[in-house]
C-alpha positions as CSV (number, residue, x, y, z in Angstrom):
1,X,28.0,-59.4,-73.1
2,X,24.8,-59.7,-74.9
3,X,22.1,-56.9,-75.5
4,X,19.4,-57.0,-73.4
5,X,17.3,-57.0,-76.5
6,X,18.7,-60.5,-77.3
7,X,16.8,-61.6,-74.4
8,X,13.4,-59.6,-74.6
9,X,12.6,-56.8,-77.2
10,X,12.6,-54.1,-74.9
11,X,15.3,-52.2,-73.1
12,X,16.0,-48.8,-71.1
13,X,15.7,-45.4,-73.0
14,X,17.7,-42.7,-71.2
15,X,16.0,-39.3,-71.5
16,X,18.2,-37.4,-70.2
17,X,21.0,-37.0,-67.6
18,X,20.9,-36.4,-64.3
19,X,21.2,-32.8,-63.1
20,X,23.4,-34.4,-60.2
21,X,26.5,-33.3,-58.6
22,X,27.9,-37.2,-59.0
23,X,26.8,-37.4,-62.9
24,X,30.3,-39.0,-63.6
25,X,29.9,-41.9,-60.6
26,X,26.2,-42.5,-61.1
27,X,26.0,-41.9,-65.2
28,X,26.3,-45.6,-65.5
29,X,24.3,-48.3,-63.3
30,X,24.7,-51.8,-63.2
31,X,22.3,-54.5,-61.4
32,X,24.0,-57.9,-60.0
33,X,21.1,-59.8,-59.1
34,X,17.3,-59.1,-61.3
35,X,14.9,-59.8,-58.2
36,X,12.4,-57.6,-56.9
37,X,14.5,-55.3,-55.1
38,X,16.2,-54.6,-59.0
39,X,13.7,-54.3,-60.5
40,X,12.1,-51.7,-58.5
41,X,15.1,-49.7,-58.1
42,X,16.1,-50.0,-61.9
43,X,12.5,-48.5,-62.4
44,X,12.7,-45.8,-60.0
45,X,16.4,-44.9,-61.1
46,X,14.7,-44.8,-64.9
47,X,12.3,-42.9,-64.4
48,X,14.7,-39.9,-62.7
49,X,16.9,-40.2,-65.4
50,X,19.6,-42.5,-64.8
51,X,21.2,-44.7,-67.4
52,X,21.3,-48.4,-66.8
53,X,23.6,-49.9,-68.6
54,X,24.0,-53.6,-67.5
55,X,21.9,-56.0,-65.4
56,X,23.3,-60.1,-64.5
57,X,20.6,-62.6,-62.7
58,X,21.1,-66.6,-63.1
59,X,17.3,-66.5,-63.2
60,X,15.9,-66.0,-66.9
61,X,12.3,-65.7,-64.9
62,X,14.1,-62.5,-62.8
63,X,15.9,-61.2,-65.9
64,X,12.8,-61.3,-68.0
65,X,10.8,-59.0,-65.3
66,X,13.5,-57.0,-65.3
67,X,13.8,-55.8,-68.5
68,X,10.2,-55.8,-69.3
69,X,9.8,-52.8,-66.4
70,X,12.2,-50.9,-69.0
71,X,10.2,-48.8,-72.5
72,X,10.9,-49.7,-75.7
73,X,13.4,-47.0,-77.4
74,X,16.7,-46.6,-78.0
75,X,19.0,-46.7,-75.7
76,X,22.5,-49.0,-74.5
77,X,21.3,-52.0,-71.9
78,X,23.0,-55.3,-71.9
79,X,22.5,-58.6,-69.8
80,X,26.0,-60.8,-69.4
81,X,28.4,-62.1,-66.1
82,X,28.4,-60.6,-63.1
83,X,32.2,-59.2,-64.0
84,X,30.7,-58.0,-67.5
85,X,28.7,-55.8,-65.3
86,X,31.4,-54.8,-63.0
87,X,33.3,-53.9,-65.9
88,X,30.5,-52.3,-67.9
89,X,29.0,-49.6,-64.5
90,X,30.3,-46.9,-62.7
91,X,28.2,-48.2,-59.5
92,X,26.9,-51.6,-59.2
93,X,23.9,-52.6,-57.0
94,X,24.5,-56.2,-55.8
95,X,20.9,-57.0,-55.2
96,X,21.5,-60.9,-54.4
97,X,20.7,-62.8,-51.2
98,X,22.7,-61.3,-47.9
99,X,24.2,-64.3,-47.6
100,X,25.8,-63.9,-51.1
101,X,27.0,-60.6,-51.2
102,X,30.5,-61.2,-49.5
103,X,31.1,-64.4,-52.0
104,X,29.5,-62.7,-55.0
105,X,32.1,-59.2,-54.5
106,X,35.3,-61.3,-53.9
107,X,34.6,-63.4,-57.1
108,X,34.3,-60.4,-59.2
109,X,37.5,-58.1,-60.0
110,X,37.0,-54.6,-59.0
111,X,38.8,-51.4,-60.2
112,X,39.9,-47.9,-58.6
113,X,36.7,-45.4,-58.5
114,X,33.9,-47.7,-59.3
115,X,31.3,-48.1,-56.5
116,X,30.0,-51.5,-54.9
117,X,26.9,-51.0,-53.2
118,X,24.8,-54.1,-51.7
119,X,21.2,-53.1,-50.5
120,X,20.7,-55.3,-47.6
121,X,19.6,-53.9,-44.4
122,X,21.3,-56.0,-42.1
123,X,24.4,-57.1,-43.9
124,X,27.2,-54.7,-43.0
125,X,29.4,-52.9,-45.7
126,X,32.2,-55.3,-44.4
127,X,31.0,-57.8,-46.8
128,X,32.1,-55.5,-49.6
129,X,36.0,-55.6,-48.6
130,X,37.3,-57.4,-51.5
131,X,36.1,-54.4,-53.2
132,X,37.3,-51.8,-50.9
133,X,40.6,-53.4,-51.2
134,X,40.8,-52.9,-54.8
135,X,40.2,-49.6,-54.7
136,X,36.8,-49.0,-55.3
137,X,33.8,-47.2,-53.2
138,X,31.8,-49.3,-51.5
139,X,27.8,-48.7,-49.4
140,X,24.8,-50.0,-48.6
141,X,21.8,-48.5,-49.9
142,X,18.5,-49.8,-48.3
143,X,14.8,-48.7,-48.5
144,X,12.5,-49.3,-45.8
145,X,9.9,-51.3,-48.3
146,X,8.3,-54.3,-48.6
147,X,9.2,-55.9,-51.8
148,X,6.6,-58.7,-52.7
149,X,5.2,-57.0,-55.4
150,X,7.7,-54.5,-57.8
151,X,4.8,-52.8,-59.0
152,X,3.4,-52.0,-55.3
153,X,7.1,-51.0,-53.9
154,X,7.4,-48.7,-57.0
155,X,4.3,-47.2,-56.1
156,X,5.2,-46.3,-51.9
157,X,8.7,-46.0,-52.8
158,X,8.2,-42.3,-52.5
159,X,8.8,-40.9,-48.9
160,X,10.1,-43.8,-47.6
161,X,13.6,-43.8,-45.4
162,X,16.6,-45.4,-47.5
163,X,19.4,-46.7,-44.4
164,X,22.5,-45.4,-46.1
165,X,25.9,-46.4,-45.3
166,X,29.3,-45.6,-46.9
167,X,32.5,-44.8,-47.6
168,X,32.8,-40.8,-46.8
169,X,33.5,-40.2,-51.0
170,X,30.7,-42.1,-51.8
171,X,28.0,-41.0,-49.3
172,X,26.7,-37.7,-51.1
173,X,26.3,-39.4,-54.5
174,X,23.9,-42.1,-52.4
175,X,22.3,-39.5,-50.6
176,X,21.7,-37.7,-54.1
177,X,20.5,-40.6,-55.4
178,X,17.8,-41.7,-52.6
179,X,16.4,-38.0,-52.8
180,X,16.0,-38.0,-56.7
181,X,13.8,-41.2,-56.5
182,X,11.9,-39.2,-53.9
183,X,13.1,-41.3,-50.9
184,X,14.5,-39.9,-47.3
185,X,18.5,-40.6,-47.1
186,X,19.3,-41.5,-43.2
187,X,23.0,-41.7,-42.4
188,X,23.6,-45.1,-40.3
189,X,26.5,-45.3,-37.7
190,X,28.8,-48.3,-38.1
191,X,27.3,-51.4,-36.6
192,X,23.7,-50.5,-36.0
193,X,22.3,-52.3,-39.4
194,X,21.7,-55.5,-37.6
195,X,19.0,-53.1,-35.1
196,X,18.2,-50.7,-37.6
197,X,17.0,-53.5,-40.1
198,X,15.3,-55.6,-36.6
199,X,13.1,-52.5,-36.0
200,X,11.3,-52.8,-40.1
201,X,10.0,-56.0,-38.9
202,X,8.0,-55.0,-36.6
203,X,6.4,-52.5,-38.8
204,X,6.5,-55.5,-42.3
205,X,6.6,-58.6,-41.8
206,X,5.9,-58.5,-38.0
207,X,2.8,-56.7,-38.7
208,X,1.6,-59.0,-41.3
209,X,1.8,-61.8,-39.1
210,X,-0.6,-59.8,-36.4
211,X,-2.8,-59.0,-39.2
212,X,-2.8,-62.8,-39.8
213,X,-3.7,-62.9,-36.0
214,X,-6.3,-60.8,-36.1
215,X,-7.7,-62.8,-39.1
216,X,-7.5,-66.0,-37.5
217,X,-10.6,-64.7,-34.3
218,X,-12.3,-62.6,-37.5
219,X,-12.7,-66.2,-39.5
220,X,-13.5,-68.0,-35.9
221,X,-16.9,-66.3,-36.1
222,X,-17.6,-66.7,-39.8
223,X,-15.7,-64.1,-41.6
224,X,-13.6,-64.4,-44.6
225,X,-10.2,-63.3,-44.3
226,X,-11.2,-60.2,-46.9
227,X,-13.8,-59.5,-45.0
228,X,-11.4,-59.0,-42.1
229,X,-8.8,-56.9,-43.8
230,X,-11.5,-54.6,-44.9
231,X,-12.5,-54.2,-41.1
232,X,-9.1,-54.0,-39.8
233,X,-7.2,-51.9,-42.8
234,X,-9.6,-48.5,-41.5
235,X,-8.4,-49.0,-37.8
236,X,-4.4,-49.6,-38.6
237,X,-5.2,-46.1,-40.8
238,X,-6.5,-44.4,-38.0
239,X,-3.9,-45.7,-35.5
240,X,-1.2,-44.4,-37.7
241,X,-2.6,-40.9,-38.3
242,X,-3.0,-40.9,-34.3
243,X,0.4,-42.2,-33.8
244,X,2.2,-39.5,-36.6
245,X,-0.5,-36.9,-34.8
246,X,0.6,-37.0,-31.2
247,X,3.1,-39.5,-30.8
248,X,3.5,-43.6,-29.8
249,X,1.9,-43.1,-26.6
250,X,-0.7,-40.0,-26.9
251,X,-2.1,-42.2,-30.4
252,X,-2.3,-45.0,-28.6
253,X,-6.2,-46.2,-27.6
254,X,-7.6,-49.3,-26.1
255,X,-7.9,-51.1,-22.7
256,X,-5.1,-50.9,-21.5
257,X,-4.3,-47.3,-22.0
258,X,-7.7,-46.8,-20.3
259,X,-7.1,-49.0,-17.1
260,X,-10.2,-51.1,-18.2
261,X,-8.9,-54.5,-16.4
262,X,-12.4,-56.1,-17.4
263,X,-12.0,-55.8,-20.7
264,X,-8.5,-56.9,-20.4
265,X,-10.0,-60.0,-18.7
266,X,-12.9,-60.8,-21.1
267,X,-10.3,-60.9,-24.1
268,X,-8.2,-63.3,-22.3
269,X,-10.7,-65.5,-21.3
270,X,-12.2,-65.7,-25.3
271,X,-8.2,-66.1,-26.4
272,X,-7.6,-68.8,-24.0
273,X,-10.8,-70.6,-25.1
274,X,-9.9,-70.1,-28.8
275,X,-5.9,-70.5,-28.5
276,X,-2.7,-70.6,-25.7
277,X,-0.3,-69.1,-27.9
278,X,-2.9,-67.0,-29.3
279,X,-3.7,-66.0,-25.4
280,X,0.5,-65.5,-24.6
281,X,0.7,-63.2,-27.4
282,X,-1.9,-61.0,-26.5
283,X,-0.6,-61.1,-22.7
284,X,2.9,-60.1,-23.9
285,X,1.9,-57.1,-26.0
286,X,-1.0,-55.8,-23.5
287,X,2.2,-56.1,-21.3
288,X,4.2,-53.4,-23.8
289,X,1.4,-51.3,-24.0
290,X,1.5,-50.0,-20.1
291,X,4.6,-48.6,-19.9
292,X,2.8,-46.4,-22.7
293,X,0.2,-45.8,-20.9
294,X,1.5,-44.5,-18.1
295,X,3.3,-42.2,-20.5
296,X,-0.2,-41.4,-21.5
297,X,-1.0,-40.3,-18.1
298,X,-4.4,-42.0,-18.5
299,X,-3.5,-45.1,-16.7
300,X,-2.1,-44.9,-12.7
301,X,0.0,-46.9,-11.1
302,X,-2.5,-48.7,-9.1
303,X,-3.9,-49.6,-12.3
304,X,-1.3,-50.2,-13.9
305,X,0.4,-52.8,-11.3
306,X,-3.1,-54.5,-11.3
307,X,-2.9,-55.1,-15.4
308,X,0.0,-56.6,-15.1
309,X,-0.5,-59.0,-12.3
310,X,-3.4,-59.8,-14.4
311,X,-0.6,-60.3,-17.2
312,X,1.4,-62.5,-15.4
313,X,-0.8,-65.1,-14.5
């Protein structure tokens, strides 16, 4: 195994250790995989304390970022195989592909009392058998992020939910570990991943996509696509405060929560002219929003049955 410094001139300084029930199980971190997810974690487990010891990416583009993240100082961090860092950690973060993680843990030889921990949100801890089997601790350890940027994920890390799953010895040293990067441990149930990771879309990359919709009709009348995140970004601020204020149904606004079919009509009319699928997509999430509203108690029934015929046709 080679020092990290071989490979850039900086590495990790630790500054002190964790004041952590787990000091013995987490004292020594190890990184599979250099991407963005690593890198931000590696950060965020730096800067509470934690010792990195080994990191392993085939990318020298990934392993470059990695260790630039780290301040120069003294310290022990070195970049080798994938077993080097098996061998080297006390828990190792496989942060490769999901497809990779079950192929990646059953090339590597594991030993009794270290920790395998992949942080995919979908992939279940299954994947990490050929660890379990020889003897060591295996989890999953995912925050609810979006990771295009290291420097930006760093930044919201704090506060956000980290979907935890593990084996029952292992599951207080994760939960320790979310809360000292400032994140929210939540305890998942065997098989719900697959739903649990399903619902971030809709609030990442789902989202984006709407904000992309949105864009398109802003740009069909002129505007720049800055100019129509600037106009949208205040809005998707104030529906979230209204939403965390009184709830998904009381924070939710618009025609449909008001029964205001003309409106609804007007919209689809402009969408149809502009775009079908543009048109369908509206219809099918106008659709979602009256069973809120009814929650509401702002629309009626009457109404309600009327938006909806609307909907269908």
């Amino acid at each position: 195994m080679s020092p990290i410094g071989d490979i850039c001139p900086a590495f990790f300084h630790l500054r002190g250790r964790p004041t952590m029930s787990a000091v013995a199980l987490l004292s020594r971190i190890g990184f599979i995989g250099a991407g963005r997810v690593a890198q931000t974690l590696a950060s965020a487990f730096a800067r509470s304390n934690y010792q990195v010891v080994a990191v392993s990416s085939r990318s020298q583009a990934n392993l470059a970022g990695f260790c630039a993240r780290f301040p120069a100082g003294r310290g022990e961090m070195a970049a080798g195989s994938p077993q080097e860092v098996v061998d080297r950690s006390s828990i190792v973060f496989l942060t490769v592909s999901d497809d990779a993680i079950a192929p990646v843990c059953a090339s590597l030889k594991w030993r009794a009392g270290v920790a395998a921990v992949h942080c995919s949100g979908a992939t279940e801890i299954a994947a990490l058998q050929s660890a379990r089997e020889a003897g060591a601790f295996v989890g999953a350890f995912h925050p609810m992020q979006m990771f295009a940027n290291p420097d930006v994920a760093l930044a919201s890390l704090p506060g956000c939910t980290v979907g935890i799953e593990s084996d029952e010895e292992l599951r207080d040293d994760l939960h320790d570990l979310a809360r000292a990067i400032h994140c929210v441990p939540f305890s998942l149930p065997p098989g719900a991943r697959p739903l649990y990771h399903a619902s971030a879309y809709y609030v990442g990359p789902f989202l984006v996509a709407l904000l992309s919709e949105g864009s398109k009709l802003w740009k069909r009348f002129g505007a720049t696509e800055r100019q129509a995140m600037e106009a949208m970004m205040p809005l998707l601020h104030g529906t979230l405060a209204a939403v965390m204020d009184g709830g998904l149904a009381r924070g939710m606004g618009g025609c449909v929560a008001r029964g205001d079919i003309g409106t609804i009509r007007k919209h689809l009319d402009a969408l149809e002219n502009f775009d079908l699928p543009a048109a369908s997509l509206y219809r099918e999430l106008a659709a979602r929003n009256v069973p809120l509203a009814l929650e509401r108690g702002t629309l009626s029934p009457a109404s309600a049955k009327k938006i909806q015929e609307l909907l269908q046709h």
